[in-house]
Structures are given as structure tokens and as C-alpha cells.
MMTF fields as JSON, N, C-alpha, C and O atoms, coordinates in Angstrom:
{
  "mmtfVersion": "1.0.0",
  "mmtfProducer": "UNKNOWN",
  "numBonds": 431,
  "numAtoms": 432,
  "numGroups": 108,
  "numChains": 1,
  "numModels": 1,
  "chainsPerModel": [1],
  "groupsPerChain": [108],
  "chainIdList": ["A"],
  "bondAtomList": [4, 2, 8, 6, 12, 10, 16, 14, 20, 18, 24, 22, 28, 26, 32, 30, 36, 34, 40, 38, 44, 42, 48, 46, 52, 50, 56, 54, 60, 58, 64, 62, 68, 66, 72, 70, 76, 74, 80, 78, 84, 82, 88, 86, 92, 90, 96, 94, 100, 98, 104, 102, 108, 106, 112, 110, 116, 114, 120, 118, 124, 122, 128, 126, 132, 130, 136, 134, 140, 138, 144, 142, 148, 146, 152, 150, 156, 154, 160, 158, 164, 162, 168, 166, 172, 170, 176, 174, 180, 178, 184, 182, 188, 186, 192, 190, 196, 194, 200, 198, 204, 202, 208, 206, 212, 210, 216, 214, 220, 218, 224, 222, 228, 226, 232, 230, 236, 234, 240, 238, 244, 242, 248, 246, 252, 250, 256, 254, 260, 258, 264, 262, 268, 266, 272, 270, 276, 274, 280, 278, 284, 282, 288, 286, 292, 290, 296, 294, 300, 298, 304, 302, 308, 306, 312, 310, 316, 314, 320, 318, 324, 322, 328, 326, 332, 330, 336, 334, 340, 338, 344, 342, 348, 346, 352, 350, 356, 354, 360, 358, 364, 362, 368, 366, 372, 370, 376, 374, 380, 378, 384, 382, 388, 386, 392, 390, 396, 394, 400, 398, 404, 402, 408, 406, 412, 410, 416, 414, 420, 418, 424, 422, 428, 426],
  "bondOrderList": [1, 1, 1, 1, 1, 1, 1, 1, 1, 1, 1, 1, 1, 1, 1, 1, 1, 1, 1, 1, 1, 1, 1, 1, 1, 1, 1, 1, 1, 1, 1, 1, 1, 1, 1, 1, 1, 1, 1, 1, 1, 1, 1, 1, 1, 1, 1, 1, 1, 1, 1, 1, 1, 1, 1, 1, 1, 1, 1, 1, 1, 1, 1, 1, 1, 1, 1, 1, 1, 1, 1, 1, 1, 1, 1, 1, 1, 1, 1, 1, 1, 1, 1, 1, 1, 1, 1, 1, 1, 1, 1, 1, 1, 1, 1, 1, 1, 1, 1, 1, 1, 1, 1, 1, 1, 1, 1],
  "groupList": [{"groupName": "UNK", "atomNameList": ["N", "CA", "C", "O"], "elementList": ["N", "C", "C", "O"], "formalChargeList": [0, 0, 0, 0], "bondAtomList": [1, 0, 2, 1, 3, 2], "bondOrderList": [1, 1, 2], "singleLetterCode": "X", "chemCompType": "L-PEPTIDE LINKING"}],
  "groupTypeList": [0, 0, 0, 0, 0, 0, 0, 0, 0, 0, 0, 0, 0, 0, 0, 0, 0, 0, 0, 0, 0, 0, 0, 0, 0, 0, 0, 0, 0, 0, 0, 0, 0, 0, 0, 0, 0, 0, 0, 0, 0, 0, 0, 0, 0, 0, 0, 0, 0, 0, 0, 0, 0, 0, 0, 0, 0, 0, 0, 0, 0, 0, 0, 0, 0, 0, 0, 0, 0, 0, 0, 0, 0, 0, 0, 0, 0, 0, 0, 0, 0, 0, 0, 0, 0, 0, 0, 0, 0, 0, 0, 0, 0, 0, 0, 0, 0, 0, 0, 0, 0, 0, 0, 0, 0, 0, 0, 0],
  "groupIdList": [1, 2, 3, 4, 5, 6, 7, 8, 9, 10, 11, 12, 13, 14, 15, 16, 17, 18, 19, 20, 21, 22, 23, 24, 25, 26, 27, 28, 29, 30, 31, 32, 33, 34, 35, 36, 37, 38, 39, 40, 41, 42, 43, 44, 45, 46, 47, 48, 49, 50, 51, 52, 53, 54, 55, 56, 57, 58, 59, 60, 61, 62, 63, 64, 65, 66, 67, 68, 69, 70, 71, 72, 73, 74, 75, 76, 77, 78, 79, 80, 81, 82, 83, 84, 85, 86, 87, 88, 89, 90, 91, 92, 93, 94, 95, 96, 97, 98, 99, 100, 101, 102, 103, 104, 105, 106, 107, 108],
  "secStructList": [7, 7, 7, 1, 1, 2, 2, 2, 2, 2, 2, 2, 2, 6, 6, 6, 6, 7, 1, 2, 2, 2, 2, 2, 2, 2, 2, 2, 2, 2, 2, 2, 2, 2, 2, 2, 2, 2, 2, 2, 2, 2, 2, 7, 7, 4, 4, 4, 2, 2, 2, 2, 2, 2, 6, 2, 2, 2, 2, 2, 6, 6, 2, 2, 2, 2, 6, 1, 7, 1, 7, 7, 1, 6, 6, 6, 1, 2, 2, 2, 2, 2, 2, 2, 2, 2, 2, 2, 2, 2, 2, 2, 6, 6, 6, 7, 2, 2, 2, 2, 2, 2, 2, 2, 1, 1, 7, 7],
  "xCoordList": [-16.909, -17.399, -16.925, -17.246, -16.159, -15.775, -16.815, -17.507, -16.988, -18.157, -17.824, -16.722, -18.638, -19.001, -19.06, -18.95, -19.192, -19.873, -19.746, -19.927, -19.425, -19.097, -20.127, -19.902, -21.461, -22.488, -22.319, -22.809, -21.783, -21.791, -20.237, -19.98, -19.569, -18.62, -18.866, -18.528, -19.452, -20.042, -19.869, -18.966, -20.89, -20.883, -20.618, -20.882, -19.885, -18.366, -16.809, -15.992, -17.162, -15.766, -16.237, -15.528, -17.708, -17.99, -18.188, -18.445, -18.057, -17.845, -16.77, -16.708, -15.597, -14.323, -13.546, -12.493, -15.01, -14.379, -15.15, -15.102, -15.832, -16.622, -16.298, -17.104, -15.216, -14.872, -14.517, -13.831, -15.338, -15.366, -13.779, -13.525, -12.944, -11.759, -10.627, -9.595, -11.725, -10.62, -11.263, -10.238, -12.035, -12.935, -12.496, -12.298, -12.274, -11.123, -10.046, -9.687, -9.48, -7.851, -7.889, -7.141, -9.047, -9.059, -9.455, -8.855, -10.576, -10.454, -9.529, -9.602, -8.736, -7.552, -6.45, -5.969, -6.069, -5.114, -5.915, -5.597, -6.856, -7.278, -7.097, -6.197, -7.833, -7.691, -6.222, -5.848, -5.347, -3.765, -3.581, -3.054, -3.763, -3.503, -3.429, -2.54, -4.554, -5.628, -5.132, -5.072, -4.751, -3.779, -2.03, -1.469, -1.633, -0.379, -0.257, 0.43, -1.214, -1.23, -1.695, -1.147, -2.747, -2.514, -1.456, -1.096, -0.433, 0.594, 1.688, 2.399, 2.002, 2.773, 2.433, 3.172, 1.417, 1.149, 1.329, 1.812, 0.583, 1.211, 2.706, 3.337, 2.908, 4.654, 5.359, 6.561, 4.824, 5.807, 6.968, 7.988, 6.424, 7.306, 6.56, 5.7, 7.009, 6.351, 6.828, 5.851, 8.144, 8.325, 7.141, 7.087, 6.334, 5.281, 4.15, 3.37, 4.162, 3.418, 3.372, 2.39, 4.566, 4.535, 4.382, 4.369, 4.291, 3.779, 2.396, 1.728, 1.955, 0.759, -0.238, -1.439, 0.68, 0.37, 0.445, -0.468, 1.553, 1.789, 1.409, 1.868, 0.799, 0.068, -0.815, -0.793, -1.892, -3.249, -3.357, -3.988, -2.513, -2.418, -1.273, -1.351, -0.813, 0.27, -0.852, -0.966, -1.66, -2.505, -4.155, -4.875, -4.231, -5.654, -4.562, -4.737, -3.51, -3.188, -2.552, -2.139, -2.622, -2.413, -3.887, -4.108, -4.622, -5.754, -6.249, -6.355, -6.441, -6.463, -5.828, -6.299, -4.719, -3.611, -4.104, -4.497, -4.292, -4.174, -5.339, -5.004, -6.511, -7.809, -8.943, -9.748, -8.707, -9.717, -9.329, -10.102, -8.107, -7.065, -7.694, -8.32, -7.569, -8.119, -7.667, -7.032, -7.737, -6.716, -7.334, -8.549, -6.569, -7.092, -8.242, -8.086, -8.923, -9.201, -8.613, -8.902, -7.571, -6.778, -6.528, -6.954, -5.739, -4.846, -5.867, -5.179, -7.075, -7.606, -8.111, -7.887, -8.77, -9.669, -8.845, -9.654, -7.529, -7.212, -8.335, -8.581, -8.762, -9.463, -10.546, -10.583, -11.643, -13.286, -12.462, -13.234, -11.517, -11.117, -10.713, -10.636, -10.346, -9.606, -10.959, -11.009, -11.834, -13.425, -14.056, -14.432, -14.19, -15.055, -14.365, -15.198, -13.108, -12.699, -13.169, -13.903, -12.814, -13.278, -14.922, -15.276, -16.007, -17.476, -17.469, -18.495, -16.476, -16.903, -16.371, -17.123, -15.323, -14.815, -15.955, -16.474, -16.291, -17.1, -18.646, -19.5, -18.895, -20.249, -20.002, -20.984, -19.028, -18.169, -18.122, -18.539, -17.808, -17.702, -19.403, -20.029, -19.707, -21.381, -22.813, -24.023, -21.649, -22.671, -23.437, -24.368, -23.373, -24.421, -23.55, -24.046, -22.028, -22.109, -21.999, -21.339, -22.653, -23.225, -24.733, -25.012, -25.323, -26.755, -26.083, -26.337, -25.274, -24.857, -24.191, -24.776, -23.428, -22.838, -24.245, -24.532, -25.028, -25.952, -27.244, -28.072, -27.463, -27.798, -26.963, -27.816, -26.12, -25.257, -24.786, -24.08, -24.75, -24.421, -25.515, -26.65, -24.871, -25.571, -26.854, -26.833, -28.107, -29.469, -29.896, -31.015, -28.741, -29.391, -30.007, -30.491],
  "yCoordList": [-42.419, -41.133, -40.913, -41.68, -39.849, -39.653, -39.247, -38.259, -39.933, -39.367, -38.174, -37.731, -37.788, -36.061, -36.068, -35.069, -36.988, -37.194, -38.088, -38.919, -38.541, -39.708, -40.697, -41.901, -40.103, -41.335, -41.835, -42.95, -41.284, -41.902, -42.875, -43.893, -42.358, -43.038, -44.691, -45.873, -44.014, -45.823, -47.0, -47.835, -46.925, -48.13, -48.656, -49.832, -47.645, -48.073, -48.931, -49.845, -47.987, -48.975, -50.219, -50.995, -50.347, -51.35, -52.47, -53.66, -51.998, -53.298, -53.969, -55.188, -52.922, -53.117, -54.368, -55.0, -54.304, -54.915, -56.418, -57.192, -56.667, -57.728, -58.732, -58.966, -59.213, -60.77, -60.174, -59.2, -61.235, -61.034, -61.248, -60.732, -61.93, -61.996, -60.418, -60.054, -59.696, -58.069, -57.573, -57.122, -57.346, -56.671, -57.089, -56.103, -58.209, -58.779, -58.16, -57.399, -58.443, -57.558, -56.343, -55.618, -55.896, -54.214, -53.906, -52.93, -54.664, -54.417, -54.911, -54.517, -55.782, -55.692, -54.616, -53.915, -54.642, -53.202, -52.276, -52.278, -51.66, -50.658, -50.658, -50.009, -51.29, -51.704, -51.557, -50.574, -52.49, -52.489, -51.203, -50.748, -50.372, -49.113, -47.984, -47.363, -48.14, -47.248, -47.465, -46.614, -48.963, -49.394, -48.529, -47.745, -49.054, -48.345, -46.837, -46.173, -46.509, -44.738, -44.306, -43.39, -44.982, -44.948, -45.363, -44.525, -46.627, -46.771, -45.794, -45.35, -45.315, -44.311, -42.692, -42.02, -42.605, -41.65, -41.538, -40.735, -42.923, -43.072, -43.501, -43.394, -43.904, -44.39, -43.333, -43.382, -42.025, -41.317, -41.524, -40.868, -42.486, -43.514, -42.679, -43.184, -41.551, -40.95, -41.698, -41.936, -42.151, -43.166, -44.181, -44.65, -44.523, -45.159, -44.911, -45.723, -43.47, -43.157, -43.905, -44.205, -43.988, -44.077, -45.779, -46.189, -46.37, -47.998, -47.969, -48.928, -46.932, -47.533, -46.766, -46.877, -46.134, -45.949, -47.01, -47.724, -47.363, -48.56, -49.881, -50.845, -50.182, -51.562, -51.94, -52.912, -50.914, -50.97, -50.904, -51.584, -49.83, -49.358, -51.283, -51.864, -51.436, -53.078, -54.106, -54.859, -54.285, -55.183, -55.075, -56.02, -54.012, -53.385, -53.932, -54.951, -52.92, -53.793, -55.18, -55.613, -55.63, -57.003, -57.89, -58.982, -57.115, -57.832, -57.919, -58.745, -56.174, -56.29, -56.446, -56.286, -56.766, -57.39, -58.552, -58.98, -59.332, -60.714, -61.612, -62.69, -61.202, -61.285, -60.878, -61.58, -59.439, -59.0, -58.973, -59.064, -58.842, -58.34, -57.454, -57.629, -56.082, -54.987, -53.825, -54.072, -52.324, -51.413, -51.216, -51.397, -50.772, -50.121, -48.488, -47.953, -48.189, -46.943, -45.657, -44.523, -46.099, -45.27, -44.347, -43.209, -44.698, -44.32, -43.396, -42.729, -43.154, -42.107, -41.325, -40.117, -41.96, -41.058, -41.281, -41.865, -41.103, -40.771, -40.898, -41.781, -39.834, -39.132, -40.248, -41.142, -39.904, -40.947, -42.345, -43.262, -42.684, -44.481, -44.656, -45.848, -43.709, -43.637, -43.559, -44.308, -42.709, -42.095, -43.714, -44.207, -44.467, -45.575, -46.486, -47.367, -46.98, -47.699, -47.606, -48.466, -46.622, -46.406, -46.754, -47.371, -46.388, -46.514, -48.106, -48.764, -48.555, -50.374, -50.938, -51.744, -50.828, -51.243, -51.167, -52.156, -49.676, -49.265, -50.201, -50.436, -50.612, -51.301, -52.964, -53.685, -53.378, -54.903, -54.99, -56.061, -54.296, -54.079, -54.031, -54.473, -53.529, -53.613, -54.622, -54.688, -55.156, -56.377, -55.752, -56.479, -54.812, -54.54, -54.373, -53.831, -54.983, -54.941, -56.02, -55.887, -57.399, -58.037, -57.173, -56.973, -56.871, -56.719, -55.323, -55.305, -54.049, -52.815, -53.897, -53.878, -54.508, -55.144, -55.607, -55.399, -56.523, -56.846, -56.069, -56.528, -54.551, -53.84, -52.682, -52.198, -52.393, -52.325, -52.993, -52.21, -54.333, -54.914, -54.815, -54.544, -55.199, -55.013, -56.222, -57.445, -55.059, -56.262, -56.128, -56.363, -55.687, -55.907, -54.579, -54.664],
  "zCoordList": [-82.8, -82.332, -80.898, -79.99, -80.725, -79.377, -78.373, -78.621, -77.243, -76.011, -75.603, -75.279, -75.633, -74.975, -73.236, -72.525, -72.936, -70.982, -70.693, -71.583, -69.553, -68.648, -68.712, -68.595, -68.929, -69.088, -70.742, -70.917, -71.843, -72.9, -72.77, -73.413, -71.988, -71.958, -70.653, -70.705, -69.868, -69.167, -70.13, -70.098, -70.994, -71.23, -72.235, -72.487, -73.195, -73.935, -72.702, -72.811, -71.761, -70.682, -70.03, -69.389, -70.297, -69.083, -70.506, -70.326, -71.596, -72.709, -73.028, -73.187, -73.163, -72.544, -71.577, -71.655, -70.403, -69.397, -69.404, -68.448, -70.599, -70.598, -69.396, -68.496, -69.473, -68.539, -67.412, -67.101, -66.704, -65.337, -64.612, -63.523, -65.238, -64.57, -64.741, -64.178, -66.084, -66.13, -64.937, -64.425, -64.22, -63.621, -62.288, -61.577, -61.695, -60.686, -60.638, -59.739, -61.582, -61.407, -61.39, -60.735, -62.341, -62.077, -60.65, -60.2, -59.561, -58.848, -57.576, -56.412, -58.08, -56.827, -56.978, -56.088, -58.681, -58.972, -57.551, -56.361, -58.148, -57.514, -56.097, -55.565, -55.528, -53.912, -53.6, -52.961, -54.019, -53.634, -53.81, -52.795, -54.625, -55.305, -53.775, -53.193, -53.642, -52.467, -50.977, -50.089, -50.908, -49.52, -49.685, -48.92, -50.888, -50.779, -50.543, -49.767, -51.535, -50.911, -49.601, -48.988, -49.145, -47.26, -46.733, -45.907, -46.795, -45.899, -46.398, -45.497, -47.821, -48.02, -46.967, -46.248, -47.231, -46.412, -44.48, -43.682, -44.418, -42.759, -42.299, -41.247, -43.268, -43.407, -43.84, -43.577, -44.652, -44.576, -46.363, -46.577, -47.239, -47.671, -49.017, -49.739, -49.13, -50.35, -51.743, -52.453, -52.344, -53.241, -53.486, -54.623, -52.72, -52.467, -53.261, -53.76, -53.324, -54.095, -55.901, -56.58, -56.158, -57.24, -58.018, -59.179, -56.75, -56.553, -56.632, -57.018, -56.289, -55.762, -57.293, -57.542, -57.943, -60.227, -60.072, -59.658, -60.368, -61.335, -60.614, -61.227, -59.636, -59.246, -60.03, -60.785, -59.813, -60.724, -62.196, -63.006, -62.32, -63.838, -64.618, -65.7, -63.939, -64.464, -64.313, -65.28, -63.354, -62.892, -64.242, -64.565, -64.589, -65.338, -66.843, -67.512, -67.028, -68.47, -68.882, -69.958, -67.797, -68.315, -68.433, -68.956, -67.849, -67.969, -69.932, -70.839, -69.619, -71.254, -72.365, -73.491, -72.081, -73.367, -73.188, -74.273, -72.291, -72.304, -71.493, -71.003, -71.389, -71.41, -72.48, -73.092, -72.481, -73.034, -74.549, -75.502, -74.57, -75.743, -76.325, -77.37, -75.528, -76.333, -75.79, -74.765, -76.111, -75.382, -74.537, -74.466, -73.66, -72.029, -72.63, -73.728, -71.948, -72.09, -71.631, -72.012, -70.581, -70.442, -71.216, -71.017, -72.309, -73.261, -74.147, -74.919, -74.292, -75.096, -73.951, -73.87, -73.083, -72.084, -70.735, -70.015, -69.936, -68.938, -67.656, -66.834, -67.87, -66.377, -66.212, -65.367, -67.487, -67.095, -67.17, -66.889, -67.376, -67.363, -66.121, -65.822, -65.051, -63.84, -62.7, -61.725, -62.955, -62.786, -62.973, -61.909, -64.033, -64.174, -63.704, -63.494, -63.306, -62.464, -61.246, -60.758, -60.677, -59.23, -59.16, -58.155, -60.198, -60.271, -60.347, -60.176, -60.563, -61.178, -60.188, -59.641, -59.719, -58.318, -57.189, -56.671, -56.861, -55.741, -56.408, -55.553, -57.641, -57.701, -57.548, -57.375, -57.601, -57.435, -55.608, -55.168, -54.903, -53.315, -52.971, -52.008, -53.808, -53.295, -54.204, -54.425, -54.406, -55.369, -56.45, -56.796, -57.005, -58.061, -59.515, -60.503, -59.478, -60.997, -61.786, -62.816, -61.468, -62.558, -63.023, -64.205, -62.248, -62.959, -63.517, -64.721, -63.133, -64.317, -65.495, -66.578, -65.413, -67.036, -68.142, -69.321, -66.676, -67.935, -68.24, -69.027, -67.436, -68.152, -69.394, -70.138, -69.583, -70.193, -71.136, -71.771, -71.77, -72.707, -73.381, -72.989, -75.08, -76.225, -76.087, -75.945, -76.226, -76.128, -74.645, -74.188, -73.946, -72.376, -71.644, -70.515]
}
């Protein structure tokens, strides 16, 4: 059943991301991601831009080919998979996403 809203879609992605080691790489992709597009920008080094896609986005699917072994969410939902990265990252920087996973998992 396809989600209608970003909250039905939560915690279909945050099941996704079960292991804690996808959730690492997703958040260094990201971070590296977020640095390159600042030094592109202060550098001027607009090509840069297009490093600083494919860091995160190379770094997130290798996690799930070969961690999670399961598809990225990307690939159906674009936007909220780009949207819940940034929400899982920004809750990983602030310590609160072990306790969102394990409210979020099945039973929890």
C-alpha cells in the first residue's frame, strides 16, 4: 500500500534502515554531502555540486545492497527518502535515534 504522508512513510524508512551500521553511512553520506556543497559554494567549484549527489546517495546504497540488502527508498519515494534522511541524521547528531528506531519497530 503506498503512504499517503510523510508520517506513514517514517516508519516504513526507519525499518529499512534497521542496522545501525546503514544509519552511519547514511549519516556520513549526508554530512560529506552538506560539507561539499558549502566548500563548492565558497570555492566557487560548482562541478562540486554534483559530488556532493553522489557522495551520499553511493555511500546510502551501498549500505543497502550490502548491509541491509534491500532497496533504497529512494527509488519509489525520491523526495520523503531525501526528507527522512535528513530527519534521521539530524536525530543521530542529537542522540535520540536509538530510542525513534525502537519506538518504531515492529512490537516497539
Amino acid at each position: 500500500m503506498p503512504q499517503r504522508s510523510f508520517a506513514e512513510f517514517w516508519p516504513v524508512y526507519l525499518r529499512a534502515h534497521s542496522h545501525a551500521k546503514t544509519r552511519l553511512m547514511h549519516c556520513v553520506g549526508t554530512l560529506a554531502g552538506w560539507a561539499i556543497l558549502a566548500a563548492a559554494v565558497l570555492k566557487r567549484e560548482w562541478w562540486w555540486i554534483a559530488l556532493a549527489l553522489v557522495v551520499p546517495y553511493a555511500l546510502a546504497w551501498i549500505s543497502h545492497f550490502f548491509i541491509e540488502h534491500n532497496k533504497p527508498a529512494t527509488f519509489e519515494h525520491p523526495l520523503w527518502s531525501w526528507w527522512a534522511d535528513q530527519k534521521m541524521v539530524a536525530m543521530m547528531l542529537a542522540g535520540k535515534m536509538g530510542e525513534e528506531v525502537g519506538r518504531t519497530a515492529p512490537g516497539g
